[in-house]
C-alpha positions as CSV (number, residue, x, y, z in Angstrom):
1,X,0.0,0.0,0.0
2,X,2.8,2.7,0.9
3,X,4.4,1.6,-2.6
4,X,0.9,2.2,-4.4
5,X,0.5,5.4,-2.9
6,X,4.1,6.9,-3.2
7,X,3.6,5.4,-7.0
8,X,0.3,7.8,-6.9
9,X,1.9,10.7,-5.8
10,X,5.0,10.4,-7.7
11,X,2.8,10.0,-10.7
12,X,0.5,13.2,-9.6
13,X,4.0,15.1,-9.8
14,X,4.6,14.3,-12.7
15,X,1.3,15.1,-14.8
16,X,1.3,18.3,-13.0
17,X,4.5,19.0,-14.7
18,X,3.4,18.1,-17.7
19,X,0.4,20.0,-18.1
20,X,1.8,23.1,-17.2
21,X,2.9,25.6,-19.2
22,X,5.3,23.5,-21.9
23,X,5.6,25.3,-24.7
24,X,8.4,22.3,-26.5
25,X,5.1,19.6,-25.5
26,X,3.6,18.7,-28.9
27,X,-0.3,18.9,-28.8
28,X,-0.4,22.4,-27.0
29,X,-2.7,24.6,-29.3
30,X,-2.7,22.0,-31.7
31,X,-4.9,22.9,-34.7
32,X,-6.9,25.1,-32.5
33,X,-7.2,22.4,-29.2
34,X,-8.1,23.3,-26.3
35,X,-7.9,21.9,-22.7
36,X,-11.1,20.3,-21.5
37,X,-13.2,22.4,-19.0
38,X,-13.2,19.5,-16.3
39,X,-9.4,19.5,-16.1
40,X,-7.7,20.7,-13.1
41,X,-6.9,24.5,-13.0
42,X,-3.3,25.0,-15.3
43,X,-3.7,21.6,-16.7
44,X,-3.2,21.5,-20.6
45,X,-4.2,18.0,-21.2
46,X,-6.3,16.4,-21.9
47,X,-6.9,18.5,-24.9
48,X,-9.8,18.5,-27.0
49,X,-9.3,19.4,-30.7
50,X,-12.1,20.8,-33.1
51,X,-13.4,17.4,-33.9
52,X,-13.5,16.2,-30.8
53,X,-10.6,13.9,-31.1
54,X,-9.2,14.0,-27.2
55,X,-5.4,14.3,-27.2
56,X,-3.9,12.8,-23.5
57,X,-0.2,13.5,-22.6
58,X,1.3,12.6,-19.4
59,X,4.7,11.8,-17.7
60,X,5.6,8.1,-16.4
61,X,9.0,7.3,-17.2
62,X,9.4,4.2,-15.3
63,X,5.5,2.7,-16.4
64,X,6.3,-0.5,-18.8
65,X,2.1,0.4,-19.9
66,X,0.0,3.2,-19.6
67,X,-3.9,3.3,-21.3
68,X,-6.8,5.8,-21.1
69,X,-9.9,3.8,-20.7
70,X,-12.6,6.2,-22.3
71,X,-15.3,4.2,-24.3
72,X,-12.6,1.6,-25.2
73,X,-9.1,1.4,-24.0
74,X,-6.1,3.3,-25.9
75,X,-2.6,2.3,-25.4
76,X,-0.5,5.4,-25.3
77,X,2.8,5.0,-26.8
78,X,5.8,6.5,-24.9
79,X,8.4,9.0,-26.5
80,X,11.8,9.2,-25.5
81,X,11.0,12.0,-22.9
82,X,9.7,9.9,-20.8
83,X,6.3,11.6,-21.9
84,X,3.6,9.2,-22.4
85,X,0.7,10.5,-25.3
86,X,-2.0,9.1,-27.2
87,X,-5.1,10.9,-29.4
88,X,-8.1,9.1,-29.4
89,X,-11.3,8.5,-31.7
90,X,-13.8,12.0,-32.0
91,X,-15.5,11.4,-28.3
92,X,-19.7,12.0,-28.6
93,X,-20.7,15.6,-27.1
94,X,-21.0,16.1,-23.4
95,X,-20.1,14.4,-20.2
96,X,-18.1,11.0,-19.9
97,X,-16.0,9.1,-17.5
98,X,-12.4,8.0,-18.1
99,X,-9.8,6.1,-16.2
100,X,-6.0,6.1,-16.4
101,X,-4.6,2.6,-16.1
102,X,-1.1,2.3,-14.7
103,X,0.5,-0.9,-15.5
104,X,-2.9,-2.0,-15.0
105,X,-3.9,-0.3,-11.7
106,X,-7.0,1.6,-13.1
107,X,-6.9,5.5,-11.2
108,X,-7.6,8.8,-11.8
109,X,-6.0,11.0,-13.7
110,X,-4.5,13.6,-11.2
111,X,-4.9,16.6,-14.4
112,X,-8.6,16.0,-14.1
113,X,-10.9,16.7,-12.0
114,X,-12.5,13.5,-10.1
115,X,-16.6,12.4,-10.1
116,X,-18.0,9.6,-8.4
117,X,-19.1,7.5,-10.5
118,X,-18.4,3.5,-11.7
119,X,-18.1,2.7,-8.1
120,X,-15.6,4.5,-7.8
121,X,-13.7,8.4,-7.8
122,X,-13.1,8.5,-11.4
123,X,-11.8,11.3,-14.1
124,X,-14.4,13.1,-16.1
125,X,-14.1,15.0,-19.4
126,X,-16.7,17.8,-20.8
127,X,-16.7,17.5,-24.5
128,X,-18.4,20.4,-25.8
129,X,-21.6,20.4,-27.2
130,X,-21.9,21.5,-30.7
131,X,-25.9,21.1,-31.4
132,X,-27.0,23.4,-28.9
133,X,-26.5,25.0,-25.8
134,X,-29.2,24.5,-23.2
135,X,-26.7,22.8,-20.3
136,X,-24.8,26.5,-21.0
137,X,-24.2,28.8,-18.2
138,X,-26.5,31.6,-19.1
139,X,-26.9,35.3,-18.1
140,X,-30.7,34.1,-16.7
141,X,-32.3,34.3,-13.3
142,X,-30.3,31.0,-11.7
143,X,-31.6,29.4,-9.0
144,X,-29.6,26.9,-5.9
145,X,-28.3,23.5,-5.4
146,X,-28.2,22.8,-1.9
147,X,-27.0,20.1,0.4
148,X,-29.2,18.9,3.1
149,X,-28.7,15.9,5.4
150,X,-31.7,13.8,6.9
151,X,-32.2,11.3,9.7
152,X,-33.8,7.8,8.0
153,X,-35.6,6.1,10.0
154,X,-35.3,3.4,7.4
155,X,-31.3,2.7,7.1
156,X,-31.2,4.0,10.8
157,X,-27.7,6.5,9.8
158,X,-27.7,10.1,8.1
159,X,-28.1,10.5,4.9
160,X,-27.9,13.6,2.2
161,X,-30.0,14.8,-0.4
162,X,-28.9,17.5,-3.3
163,X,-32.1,19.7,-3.6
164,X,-32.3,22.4,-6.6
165,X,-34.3,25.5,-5.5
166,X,-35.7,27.4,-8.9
167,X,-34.6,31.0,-9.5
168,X,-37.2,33.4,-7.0
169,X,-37.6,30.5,-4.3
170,X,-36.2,32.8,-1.2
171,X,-38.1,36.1,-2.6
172,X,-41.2,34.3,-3.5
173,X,-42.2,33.5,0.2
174,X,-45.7,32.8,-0.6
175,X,-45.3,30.5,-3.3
176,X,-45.6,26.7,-3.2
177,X,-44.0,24.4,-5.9
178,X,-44.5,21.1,-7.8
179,X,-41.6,18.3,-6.9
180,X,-39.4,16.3,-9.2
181,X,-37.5,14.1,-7.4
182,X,-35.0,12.0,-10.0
183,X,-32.4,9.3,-9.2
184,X,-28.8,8.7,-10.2
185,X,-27.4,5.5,-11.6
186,X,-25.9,2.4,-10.5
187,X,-22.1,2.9,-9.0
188,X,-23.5,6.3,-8.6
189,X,-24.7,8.9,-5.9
190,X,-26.6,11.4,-4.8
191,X,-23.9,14.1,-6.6
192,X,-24.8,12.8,-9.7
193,X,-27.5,14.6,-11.4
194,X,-26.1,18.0,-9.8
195,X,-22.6,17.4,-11.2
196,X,-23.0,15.4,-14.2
197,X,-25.6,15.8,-15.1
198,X,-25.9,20.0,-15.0
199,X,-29.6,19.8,-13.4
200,X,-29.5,23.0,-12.2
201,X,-28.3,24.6,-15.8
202,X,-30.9,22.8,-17.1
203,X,-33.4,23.7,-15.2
204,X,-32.5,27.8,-15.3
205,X,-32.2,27.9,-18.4
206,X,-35.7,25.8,-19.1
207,X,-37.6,28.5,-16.8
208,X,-35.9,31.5,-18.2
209,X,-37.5,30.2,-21.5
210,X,-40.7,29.1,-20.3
211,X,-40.6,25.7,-21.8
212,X,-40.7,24.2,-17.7
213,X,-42.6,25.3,-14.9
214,X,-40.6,26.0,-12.0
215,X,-40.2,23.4,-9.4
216,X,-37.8,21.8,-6.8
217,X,-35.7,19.1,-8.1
218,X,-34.7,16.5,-5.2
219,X,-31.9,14.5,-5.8
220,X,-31.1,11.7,-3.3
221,X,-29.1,9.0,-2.4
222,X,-30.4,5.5,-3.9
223,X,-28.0,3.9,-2.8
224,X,-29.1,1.5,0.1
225,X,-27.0,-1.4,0.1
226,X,-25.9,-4.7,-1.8
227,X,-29.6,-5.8,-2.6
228,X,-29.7,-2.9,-4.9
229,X,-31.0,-4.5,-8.2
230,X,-33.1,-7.3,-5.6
231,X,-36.6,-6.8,-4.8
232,X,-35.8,-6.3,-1.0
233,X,-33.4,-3.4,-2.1
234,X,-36.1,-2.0,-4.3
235,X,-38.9,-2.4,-1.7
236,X,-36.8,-0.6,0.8
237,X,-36.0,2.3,-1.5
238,X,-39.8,2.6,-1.7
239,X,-39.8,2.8,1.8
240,X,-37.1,5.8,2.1
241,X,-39.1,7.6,-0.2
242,X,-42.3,7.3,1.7
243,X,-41.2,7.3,4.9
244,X,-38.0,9.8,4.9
245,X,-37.7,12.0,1.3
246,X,-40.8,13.0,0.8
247,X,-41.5,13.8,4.5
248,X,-38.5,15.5,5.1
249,X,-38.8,17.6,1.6
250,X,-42.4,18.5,2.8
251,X,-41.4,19.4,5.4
252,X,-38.4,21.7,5.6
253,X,-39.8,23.3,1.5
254,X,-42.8,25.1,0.6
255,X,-44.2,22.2,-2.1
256,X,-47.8,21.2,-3.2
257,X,-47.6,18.4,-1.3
258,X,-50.2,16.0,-3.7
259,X,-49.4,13.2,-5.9
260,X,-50.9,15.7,-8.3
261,X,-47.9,17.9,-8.1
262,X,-45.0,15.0,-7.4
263,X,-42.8,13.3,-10.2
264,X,-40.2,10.6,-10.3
265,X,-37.6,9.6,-12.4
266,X,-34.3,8.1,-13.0
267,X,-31.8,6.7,-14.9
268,X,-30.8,2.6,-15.1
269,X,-30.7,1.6,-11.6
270,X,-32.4,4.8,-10.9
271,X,-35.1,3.9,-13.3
272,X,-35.7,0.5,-12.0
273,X,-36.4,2.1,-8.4
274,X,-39.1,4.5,-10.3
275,X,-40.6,1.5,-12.1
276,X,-40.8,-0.4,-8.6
277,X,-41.7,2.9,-6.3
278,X,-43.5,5.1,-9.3
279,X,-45.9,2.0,-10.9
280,X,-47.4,0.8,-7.0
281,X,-47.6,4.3,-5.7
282,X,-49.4,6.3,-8.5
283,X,-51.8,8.3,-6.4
284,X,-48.6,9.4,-5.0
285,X,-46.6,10.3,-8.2
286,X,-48.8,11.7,-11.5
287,X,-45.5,11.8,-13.7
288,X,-42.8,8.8,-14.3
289,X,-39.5,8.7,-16.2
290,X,-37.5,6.1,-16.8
291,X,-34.3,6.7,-18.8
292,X,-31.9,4.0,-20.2
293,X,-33.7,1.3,-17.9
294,X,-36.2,-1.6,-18.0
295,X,-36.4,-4.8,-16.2
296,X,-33.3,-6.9,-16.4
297,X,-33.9,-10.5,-18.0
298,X,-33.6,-12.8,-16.7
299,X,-31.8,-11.4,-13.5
300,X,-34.8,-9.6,-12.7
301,X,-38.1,-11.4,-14.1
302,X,-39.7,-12.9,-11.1
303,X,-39.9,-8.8,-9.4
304,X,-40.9,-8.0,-13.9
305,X,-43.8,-10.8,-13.9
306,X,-45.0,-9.8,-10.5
307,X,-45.8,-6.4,-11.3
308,X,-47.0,-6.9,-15.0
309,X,-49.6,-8.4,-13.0
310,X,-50.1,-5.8,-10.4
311,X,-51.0,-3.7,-14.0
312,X,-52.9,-6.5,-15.6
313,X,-55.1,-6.1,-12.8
314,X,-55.3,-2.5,-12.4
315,X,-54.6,-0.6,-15.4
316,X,-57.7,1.2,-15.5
317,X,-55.9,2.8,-12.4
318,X,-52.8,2.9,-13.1
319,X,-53.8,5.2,-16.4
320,X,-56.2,7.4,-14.7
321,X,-53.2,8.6,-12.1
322,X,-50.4,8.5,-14.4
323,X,-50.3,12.0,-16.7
324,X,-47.3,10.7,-17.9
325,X,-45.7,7.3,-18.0
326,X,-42.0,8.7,-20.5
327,X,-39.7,6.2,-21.4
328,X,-36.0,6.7,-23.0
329,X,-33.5,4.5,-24.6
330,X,-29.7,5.9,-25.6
331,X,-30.6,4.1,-28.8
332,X,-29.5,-0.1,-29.9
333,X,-25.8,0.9,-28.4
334,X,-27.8,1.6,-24.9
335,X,-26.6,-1.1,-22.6
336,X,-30.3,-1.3,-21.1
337,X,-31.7,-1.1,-25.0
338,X,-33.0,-4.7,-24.9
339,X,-34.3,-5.2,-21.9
340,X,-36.4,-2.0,-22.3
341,X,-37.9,-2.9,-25.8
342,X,-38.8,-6.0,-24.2
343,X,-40.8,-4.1,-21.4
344,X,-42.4,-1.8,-24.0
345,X,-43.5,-4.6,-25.7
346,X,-45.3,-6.0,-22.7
347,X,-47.1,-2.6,-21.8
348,X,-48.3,-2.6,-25.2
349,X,-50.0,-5.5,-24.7
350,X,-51.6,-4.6,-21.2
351,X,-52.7,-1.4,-22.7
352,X,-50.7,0.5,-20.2
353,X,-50.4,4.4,-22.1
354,X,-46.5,5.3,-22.6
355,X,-44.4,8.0,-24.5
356,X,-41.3,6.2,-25.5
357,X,-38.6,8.4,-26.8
358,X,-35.0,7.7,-28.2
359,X,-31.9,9.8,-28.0
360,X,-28.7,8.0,-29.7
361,X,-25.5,8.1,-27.0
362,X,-25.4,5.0,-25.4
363,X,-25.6,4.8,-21.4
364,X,-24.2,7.6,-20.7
365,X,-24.8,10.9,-19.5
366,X,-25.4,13.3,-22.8
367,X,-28.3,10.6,-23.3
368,X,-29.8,11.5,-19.8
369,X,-29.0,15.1,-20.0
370,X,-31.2,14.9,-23.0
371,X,-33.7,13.1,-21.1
372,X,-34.3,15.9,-18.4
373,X,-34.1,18.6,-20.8
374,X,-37.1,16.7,-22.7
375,X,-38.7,15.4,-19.7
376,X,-39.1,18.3,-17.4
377,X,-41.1,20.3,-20.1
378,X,-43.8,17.9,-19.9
379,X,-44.5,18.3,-16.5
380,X,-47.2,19.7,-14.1
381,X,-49.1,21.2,-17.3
């Protein structure tokens, strides 16, 4: 371990020096590149050029193998600097982790900065977005994110909860607002939809226009322990909610606090937990999303076949509550593409009324950027 972590700091010198200002480093500038947003503060590399190839140059002299995970793995070749470089295949707009790997030791890269996410701390990288802008920091009203922490009764421990607070909330003390609350993915957190995925830009910039009515967005931990993707793990999310979130929001915000005025959503694991919580609780929520998700076959059919039946027998009222039942796919390379045509399929067939909507990108978070910025329109009309 002291080896590892004297490697880790050695190798955090070293990138440092590298992306600072060295003007002999081939790449800097190079046909109009720039350094990504989401690298450190000085940090030249990675460097994104005009067509979104990503150019990665770093410092590891005594390495025998160094690769940049970042959709697929790229072996960097090593120059006789010492310098370490590689530039890889035009990266799809927007938001996407990366890893460093070390002689195999995956870690991130000390030049950018770090997200949770895969389980993990990992390296981010912005690529910008060339079909539009509405993630952009604007010069319209903003409003907050803030950080609150809760007692559950549930988990029995402490938890937090991100909470987005639209432009006017403190000044309009009168007011009361409709509640989205969305959740993050699996190997995710409760940081997720505030940091990667730009909620709150989002969300200004969708009120400044008037496309979105304004609301609170809650943003909370799903996390609650191994049994995750298990129907214990999903009943006992179902549980927080009830018991815990939606309490603790109603009580410390000024919210319309009916299932007329509540939404849910979330992406893949997030997703599954607003099928389970969002599909037996519709007098509490009127709006569902589910992005990049659907029940997992055949991990996940027994919890599937159960509640296919639970809307068999009552989808009469399952589409008299339900404004809106959305449903996204990152298109055929979407990890969770199967699984949700094959859910579709089946709520064709019980006559349970669906949007489904597609947005190519994969599982990744330009696919559920998209989602909210499409989603959150529709709401609370």
């Amino acid at each position: 371990m002291k080896n590892l972590i004297t490697l880790f700091f050695l190798l955090l010198l070293s990138c440092l020096k590298a992306n600072s200002q060295d003007n002999k480093a081939p790449g800097i500038g190079f046909s109009g590149g720039v350094p990504a947003t989401t690298n450190i503060r000085g940090a030249q590399y990675p460097l994104i050029l005009p067509n979104h190839h990503v150019m990665f140059r770093l410092k590891a002299p005594d390495a025998q193998k160094v690769q940049i995970e970042l959709g697929k793995k790229y072996d960097l070749v090593k120059g006789d600097d010492g310098f370490w470089s590689i530039t890889t295949d035009s990266i799809g707009e927007g938001f996407h982790y990366y890893s460093l790997l070390i002689d195999g030791i995956a870690t991130a890269d000390p030049a950018s900065e770090s997200f949770y996410g895969m389980g993990r701390m990992a390296s981010g990288i912005e690529i910008p977005f060339a079909k539009g802008d509405y993630y952009a920091e604007k010069d319209v009203p903003h409003g907050d994110i803030r950080i609150k922490r809760y007692y559950s009764t549930v988990t029995k421990s402490w938890r937090q909860v991100y909470i987005y607070t639209p432009p006017g909330y403190d000044a309009n003390i009168s007011e009361k607002y409709p509640v989205l609350y969305i959740l993050h993915g699996g190997g995710e957190d409760e940081r997720g939809w505030a940091t990667q995925g730009k909620t709150n830009m989002i969300m200004d910039n969708l009120i400044a226009e008037r496309r979105a009515r304004p609301m609170l967005v809650v943003m909370p931990d799903a996390n609650l322990g191994a049994a995750a993707f298990g129907e214990d793990g999903l009943k006992t999310f179902e549980t927080e909610m009830k018991q815990c979130i939606i309490p603790f929001i109603e009580k410390n915000y000024r919210i319309k606090n009916s299932g007329e005025y509540r939404a849910l959503a979330g992406l893949s694991m997030g997703g599954l937990n607003t099928l389970y919580t969002g599909i037996y609780n519709t007098n509490s929520f009127s709006y569902l999303g589910v992005f990049s998700s659907g029940w997992i076959s055949p991990m996940q059919n027994n919890i599937a076949n159960t509640q296919y039946e639970y809307m068999k027998q009552n989808t009469s009222k399952i589409n008299s509550n339900l404004k809106l039942f959305w449903i996204s796919e990152g298109g055929k390379e979407d990890i969770a593409y199967k699984n949700g045509q094959i859910m579709l399929a089946k709520l064709d067939e019980l006559n349970i009324h669906h949007i489904y909507y597609e947005y190519p990108g994969g599982h990744t978070w330009p696919v559920w950027r998209n989602n909210l910025y499409n989603f959150a329109p529709l709401l609370f009309k």
